[in-house]
Each structure stands twice: as C-alpha cells, then as structure tokens.
Rosetta silent file (secondary structure, phi, psi, omega in degrees, C-alpha in Angstrom):
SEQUENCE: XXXXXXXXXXXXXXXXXXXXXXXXXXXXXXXXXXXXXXXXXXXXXXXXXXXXXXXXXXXXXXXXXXXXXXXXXXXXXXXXXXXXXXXXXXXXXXXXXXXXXXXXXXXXXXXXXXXXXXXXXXXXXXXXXXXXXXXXXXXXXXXXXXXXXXXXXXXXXX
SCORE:     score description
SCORE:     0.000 S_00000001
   1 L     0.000  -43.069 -178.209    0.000    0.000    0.000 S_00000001
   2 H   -63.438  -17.967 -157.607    2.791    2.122    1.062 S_00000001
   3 H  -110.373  -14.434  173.108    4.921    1.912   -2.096 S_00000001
   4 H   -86.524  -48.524 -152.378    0.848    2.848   -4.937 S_00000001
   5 H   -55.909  -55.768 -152.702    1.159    6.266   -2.126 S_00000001
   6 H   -67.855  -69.746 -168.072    4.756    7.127   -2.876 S_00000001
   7 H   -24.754  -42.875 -178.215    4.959    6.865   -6.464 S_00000001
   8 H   -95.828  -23.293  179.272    1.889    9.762   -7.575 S_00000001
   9 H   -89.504    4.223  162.618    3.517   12.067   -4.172 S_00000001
  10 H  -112.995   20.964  157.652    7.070   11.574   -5.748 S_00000001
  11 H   -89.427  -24.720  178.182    5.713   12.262   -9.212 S_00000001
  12 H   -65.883  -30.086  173.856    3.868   15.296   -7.689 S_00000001
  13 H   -90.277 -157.712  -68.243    7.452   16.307   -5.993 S_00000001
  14 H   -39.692  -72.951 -170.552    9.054   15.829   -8.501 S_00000001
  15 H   -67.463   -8.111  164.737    7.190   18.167  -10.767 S_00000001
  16 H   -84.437   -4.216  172.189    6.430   21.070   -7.929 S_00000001
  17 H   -56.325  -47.793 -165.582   10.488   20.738   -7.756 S_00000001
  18 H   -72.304  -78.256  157.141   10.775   21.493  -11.494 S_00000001
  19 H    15.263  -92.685 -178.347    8.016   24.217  -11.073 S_00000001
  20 H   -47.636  -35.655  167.302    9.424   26.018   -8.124 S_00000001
  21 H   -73.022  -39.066  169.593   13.377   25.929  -10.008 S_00000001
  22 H   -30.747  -53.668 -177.996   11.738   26.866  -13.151 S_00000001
  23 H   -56.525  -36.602 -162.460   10.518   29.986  -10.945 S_00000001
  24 H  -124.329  -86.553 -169.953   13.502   31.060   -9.229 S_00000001
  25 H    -3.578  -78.697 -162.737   15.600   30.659  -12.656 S_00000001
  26 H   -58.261  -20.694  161.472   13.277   33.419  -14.281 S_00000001
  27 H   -81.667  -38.815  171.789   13.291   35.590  -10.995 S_00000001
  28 H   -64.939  -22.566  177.921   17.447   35.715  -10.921 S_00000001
  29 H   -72.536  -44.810  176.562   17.285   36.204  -14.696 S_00000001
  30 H   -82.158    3.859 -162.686   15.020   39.311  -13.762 S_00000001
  31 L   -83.844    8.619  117.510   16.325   40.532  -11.087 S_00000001
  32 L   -41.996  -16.018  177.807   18.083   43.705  -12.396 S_00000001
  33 L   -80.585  -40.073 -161.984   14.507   44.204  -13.629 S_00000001
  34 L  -107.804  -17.907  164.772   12.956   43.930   -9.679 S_00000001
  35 L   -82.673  145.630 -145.983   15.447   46.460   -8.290 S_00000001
  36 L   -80.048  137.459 -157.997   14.523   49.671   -7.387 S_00000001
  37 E  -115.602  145.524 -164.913   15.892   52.018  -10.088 S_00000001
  38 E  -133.800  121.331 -173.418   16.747   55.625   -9.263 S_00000001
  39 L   -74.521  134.048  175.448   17.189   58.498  -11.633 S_00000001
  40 E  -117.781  172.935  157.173   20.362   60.095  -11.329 S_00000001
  41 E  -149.177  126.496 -175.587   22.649   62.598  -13.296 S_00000001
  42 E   -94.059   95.131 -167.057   26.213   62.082  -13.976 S_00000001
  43 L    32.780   77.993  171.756   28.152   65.792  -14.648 S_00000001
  44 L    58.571   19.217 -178.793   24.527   66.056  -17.014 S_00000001
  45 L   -96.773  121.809  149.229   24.217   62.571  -18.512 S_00000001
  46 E   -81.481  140.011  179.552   20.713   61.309  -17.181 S_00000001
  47 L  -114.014  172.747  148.981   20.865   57.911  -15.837 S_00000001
  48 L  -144.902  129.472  156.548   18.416   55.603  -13.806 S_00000001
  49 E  -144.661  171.251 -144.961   20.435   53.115  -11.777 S_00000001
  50 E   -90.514  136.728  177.424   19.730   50.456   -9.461 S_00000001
  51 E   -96.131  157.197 -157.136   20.404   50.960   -5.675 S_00000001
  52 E  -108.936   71.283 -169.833   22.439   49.156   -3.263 S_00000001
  53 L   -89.654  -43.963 -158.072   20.764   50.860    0.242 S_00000001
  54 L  -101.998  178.948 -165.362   20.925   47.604    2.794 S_00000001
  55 H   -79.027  -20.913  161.357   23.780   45.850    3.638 S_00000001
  56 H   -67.436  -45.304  176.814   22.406   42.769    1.974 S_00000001
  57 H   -53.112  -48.557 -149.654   22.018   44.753   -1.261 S_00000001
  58 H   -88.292  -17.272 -166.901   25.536   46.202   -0.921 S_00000001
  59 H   -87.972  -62.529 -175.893   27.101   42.527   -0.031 S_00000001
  60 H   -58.845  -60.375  175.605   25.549   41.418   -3.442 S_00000001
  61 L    51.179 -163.812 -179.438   26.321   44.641   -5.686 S_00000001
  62 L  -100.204   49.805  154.515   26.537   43.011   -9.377 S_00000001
  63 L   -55.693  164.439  151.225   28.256   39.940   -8.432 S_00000001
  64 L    83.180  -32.865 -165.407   27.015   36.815  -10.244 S_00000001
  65 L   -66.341  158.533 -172.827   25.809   39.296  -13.175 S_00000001
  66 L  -113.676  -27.961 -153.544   26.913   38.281  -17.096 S_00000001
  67 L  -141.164  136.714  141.963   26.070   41.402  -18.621 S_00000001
  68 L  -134.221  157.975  177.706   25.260   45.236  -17.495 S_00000001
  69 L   -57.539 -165.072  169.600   23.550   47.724  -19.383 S_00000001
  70 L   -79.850  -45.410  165.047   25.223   50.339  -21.285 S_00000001
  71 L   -89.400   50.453  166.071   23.996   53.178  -19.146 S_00000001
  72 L  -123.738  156.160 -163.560   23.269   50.737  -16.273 S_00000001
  73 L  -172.970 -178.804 -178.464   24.952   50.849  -12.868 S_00000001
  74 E  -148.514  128.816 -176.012   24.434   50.496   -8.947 S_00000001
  75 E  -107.489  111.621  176.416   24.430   53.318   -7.262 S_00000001
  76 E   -87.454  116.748  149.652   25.765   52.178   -3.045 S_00000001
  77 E  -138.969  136.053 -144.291   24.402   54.241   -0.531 S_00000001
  78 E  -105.015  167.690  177.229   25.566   54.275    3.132 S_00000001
  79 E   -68.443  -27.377 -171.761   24.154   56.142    6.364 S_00000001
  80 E   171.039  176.577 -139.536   26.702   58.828    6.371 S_00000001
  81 E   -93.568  156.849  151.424   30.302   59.501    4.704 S_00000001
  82 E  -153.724 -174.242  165.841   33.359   57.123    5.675 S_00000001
  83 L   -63.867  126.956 -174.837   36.093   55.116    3.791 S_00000001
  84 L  -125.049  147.914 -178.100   34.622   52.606    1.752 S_00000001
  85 E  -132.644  123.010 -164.275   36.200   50.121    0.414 S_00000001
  86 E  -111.297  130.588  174.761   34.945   47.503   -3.013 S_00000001
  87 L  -140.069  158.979 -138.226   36.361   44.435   -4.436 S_00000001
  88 L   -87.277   19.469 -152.515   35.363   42.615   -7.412 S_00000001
  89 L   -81.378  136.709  162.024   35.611   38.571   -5.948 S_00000001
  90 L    89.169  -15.751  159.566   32.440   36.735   -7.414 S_00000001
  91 L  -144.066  150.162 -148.685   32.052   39.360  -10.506 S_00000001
  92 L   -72.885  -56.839  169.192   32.226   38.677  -13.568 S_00000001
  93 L   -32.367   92.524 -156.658   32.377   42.013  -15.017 S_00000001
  94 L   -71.990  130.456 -173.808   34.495   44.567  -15.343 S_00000001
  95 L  -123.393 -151.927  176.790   33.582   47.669  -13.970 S_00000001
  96 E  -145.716  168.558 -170.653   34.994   50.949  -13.009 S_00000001
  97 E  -141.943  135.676  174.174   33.843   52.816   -9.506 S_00000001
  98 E  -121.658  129.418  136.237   33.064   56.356   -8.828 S_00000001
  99 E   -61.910  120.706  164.570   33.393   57.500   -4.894 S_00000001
 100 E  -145.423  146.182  176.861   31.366   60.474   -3.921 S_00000001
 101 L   -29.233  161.838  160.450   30.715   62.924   -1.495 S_00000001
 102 L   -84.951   -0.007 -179.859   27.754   63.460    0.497 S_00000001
 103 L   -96.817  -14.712 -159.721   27.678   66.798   -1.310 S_00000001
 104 L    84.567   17.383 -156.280   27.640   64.861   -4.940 S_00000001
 105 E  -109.641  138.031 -167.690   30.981   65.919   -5.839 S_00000001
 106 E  -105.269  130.852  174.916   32.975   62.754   -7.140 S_00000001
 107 L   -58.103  -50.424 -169.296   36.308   62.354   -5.407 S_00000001
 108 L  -121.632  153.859  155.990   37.383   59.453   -6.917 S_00000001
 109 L  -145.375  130.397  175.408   37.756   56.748  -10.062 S_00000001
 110 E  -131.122  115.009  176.204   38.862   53.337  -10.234 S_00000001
 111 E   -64.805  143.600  173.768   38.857   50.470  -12.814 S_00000001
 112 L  -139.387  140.296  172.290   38.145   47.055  -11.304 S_00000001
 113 L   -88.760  148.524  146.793   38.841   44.175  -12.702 S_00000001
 114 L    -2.988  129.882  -71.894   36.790   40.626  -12.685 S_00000001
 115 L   -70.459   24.424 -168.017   36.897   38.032   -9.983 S_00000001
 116 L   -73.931  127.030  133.290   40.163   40.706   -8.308 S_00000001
 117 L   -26.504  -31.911 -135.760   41.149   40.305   -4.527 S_00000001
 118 L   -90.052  141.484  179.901   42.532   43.714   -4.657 S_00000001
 119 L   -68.230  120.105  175.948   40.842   46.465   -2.510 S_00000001
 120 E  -117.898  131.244  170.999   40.137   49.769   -4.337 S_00000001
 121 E  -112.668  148.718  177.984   39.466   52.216   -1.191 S_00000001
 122 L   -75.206  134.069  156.275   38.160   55.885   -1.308 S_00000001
 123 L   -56.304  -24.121 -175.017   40.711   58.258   -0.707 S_00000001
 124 L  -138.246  179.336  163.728   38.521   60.205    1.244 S_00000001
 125 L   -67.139  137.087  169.520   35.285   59.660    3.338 S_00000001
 126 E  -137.916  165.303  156.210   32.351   59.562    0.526 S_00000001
 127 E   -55.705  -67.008 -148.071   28.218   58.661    0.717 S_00000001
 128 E  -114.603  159.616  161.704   28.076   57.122   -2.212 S_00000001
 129 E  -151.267  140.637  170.480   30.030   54.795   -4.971 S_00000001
 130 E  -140.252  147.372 -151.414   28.841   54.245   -8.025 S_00000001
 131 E  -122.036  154.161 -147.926   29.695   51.865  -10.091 S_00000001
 132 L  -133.364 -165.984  152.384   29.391   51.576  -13.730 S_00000001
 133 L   -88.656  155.679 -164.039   31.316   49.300  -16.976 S_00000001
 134 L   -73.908  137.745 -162.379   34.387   49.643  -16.772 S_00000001
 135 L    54.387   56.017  155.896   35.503   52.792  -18.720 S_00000001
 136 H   -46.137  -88.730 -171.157   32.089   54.603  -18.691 S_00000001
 137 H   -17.791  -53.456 -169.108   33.586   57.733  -16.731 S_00000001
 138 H   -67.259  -58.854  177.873   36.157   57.865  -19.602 S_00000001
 139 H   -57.731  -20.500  168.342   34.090   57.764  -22.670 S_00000001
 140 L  -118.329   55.408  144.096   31.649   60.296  -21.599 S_00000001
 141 L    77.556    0.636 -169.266   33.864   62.241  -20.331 S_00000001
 142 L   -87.416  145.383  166.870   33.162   62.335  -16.370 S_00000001
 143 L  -147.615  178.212  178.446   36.349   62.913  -14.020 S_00000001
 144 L   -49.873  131.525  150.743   37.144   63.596  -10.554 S_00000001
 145 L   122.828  -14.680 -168.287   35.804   67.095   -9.279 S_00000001
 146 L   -77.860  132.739  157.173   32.235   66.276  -11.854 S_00000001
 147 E   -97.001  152.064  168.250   29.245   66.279   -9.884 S_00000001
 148 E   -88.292  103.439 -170.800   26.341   63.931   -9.299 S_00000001
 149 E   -83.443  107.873 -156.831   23.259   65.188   -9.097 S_00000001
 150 E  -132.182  115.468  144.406   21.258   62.166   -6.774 S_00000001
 151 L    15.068  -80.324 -134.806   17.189   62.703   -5.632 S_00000001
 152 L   -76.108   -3.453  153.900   18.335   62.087   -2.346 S_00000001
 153 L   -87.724  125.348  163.052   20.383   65.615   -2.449 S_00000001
 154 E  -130.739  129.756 -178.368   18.768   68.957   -2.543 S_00000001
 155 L    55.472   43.903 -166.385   21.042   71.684   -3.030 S_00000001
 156 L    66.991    7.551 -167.546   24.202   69.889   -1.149 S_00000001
 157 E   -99.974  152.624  167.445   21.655   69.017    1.665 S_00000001
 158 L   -75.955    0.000    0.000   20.748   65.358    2.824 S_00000001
C-alpha cells in the first residue's frame, strides 16, 4: 500500500520541484529588472540606476551578473560619509567605480577588474560609490571634481 502512495507524491514532488526551479531561474534572470531604479545625473548625462541601500544589497552589488547595461549601474548608498572600500571577488564584469561625497561631488575613479582580490578604497570619506562598466567615466567624459546630481540631495543638503 505504502509503495501505490509514494509513487503519484514523488511524481507530484518531482514536478512542484521542477516548477518552483523553473521559478527562481526566471526571478534571478530578472532581477536587475525587480530592483529599485533611481534616476540620477552624472556631470549632465541622465541615468536611472539600481540601488544598493541595505547591507544585503551592498554585499551582493553586481556579483554573479553576465552582462550590465550600457547606461546601467548600482548606485551604493551608506548612512553617512566614511572610507569605503569595493572588491570585485564573485564578478564577472568589469567595472569601473566612482566615490562620492555626500555633497555629490565625485572624489574618486577606479577600474576594477573581474573576480580581483585587490581592494580599491576611497581616498577620502564619501556617501556614495557608483559603479558603472568599466571605462564609462572615460568615454563620456566624467572625471574627478564632476558632480552627481542624486534625488536624495537637494542643493548639497541630505
């Protein structure tokens, strides 16, 4: 008797198995899609990129990722300015990182390379880093001293 039960509930698991991976495939495929996207402006380029606010978001950042767009990015933002420091282990992309003030003023730029150990630290305390493919900032022209214009500033104010 025990062995007619098991057979249709481990054909039923079986197929809410496939079901439920099926599910969570197509939400990690979308998930740059499900994050909350925030219009920015980079020394006058409008952007909308996706924010990194909790420390789970900022732990993830675009590890794991294959692809970002061409004007796509993650914009990290912390409680208040310190040193921050980003390293690339677990993604596959290369990207480049802008550090900035709590004023919007960007301090810093750094290329990072793909699955790298190596620490790239702010020079100074900043708010925010945002990070982009690697050599955005160069081709359109953004450099250290370029402001960010971000929502969550008005007029240099939090």
């Amino acid at each position: 008797m025990n062995k007619k039960l098991n057979r249709p509930f481990s054909i039923i698991l079986f197929v809410c198995v496939g079901i439920a991976y099926t599910s969570l495939e197509a939400v990690c495929q979308d998930e740059p899609k499900r994050r909350n996207l925030l219009p920015i402006n980079v020394a006058g380029i409008e952007l909308k990129v996706e924010l990194a606010i909790t420390p789970e978001e900022q732990i993830l950042g675009l590890m794991y990722r294959d692809s970002l767009a061409d004007n796509g990015g993650m914009l990290f933002v912390f409680p208040k300015e310190r040193c921050l420091s980003f390293w690339m282990k677990d993604t596959r992309i290369p990207l480049s990182i802008a550090f900035i003030k709590a004023n919007g003023r960007i301090v810093q730029i750094d290329s990072m390379k793909p699955y790298s150990l190596d620490s790239h630290v702010s020079r100074e305390k900043v708010k925010y880093a945002l990070e982009m493919n690697e050599g955005w900032f160069k081709a359109h022209k953004v450099k250290e001293g370029d402001t960010v214009k971000i929502p969550l500033i008005v007029d240099g104010k939090e």
